[in-house]
C-alpha positions in Angstrom: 55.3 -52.0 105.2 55.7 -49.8 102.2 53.4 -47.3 101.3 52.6 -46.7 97.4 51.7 -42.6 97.0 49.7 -40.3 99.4 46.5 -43.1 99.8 48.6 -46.3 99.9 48.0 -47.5 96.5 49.9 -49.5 94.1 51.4 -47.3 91.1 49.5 -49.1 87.9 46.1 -50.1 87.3 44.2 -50.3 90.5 40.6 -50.2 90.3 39.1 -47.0 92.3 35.6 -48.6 92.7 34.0 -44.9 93.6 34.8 -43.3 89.9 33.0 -45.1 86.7 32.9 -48.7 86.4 34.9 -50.5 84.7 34.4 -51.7 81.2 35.5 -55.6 79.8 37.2 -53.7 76.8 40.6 -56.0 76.6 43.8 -54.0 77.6 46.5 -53.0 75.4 49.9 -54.0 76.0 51.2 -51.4 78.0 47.9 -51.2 79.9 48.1 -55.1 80.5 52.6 -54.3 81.9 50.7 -51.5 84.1 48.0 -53.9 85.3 50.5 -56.5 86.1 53.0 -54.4 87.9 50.4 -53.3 90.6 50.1 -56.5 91.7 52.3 -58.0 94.3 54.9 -60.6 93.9 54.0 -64.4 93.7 54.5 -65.5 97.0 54.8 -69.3 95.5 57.6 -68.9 92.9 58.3 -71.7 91.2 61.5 -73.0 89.1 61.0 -72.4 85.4 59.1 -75.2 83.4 61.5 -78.1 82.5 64.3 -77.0 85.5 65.9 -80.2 87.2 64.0 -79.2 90.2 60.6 -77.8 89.1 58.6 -81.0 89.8 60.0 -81.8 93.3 59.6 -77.9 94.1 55.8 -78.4 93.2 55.1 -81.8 94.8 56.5 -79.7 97.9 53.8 -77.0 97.8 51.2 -79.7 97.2 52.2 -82.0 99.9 53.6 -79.7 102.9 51.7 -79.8 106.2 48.9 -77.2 105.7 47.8 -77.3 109.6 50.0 -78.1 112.6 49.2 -81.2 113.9 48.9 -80.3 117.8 47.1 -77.4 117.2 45.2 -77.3 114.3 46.4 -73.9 113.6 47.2 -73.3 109.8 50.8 -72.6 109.6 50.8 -70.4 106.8 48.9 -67.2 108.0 49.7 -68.4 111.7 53.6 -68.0 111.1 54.7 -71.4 110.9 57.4 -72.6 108.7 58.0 -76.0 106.9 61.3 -77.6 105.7 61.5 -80.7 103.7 64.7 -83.0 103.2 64.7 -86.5 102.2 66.0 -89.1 104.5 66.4 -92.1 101.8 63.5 -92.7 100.2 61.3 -91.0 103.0 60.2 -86.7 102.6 60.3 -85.4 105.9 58.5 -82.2 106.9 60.2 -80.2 109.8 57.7 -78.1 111.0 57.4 -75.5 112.9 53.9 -73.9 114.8 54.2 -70.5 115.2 50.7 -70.5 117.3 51.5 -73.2 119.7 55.2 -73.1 119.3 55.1 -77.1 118.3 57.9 -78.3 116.8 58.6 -81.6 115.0 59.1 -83.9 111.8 55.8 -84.9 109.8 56.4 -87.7 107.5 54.5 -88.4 104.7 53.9 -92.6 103.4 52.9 -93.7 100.3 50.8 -96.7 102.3 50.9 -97.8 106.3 49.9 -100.9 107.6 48.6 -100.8 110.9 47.7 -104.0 113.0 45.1 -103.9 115.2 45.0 -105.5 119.1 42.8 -108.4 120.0 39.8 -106.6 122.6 
């Protein structure tokens, strides 16, 4: 982890909450570069608007397994990682749990039809 200055902060425009409060006075341009460089980088990237693969790279954050299905564990913050490829028309979701160490495809359908056993 690196370390911004003697307290850990980010260079820029950090709110120090035990000085004066802050005011709702809009930000120049230069403040507003300074304010955006202290934050960190955007850990969801996306392809620029219009890109051949912008929509498919959104639909993936949208529909990627969120929580690992023998666990329940969510597999961002609990280290788990997700790959999707296409197997014809199918998306398939490798998935990994880094929590219970699960691994396996998730496959999302548009519709299932499910029949039902006579009791």
């Amino acid at each position: 982890m690196r370390m911004h200055g003697q307290r850990g902060k980010a260079p820029g425009r950090v709110p120090d909450f035990g000085k004066a409060a802050m005011t709702d006075a809009p930000l120049t341009p230069d403040e507003r570069k300074a304010d955006l460089a202290a934050l960190p980088p955007d850990p969801y990237r996306l392809p620029p608007v219009g890109s051949w693969f912008g929509p498919d790279a959104e639909r993936h954050l949208i529909d990627r397994p969120k929580f690992c299905p023998m666990c329940a564990a969510d597999l961002e913050t609990g280290g788990g990682i997700t790959t999707e490829y296409w197997a014809g028309d199918l998306r398939v979701f490798m998935t990994w749990c880094g929590a219970c160490g699960w691994f396996g495809e998730v496959v999302r359908f548009d519709m299932v039809t499910i029949e039902e056993e006579e009791h």
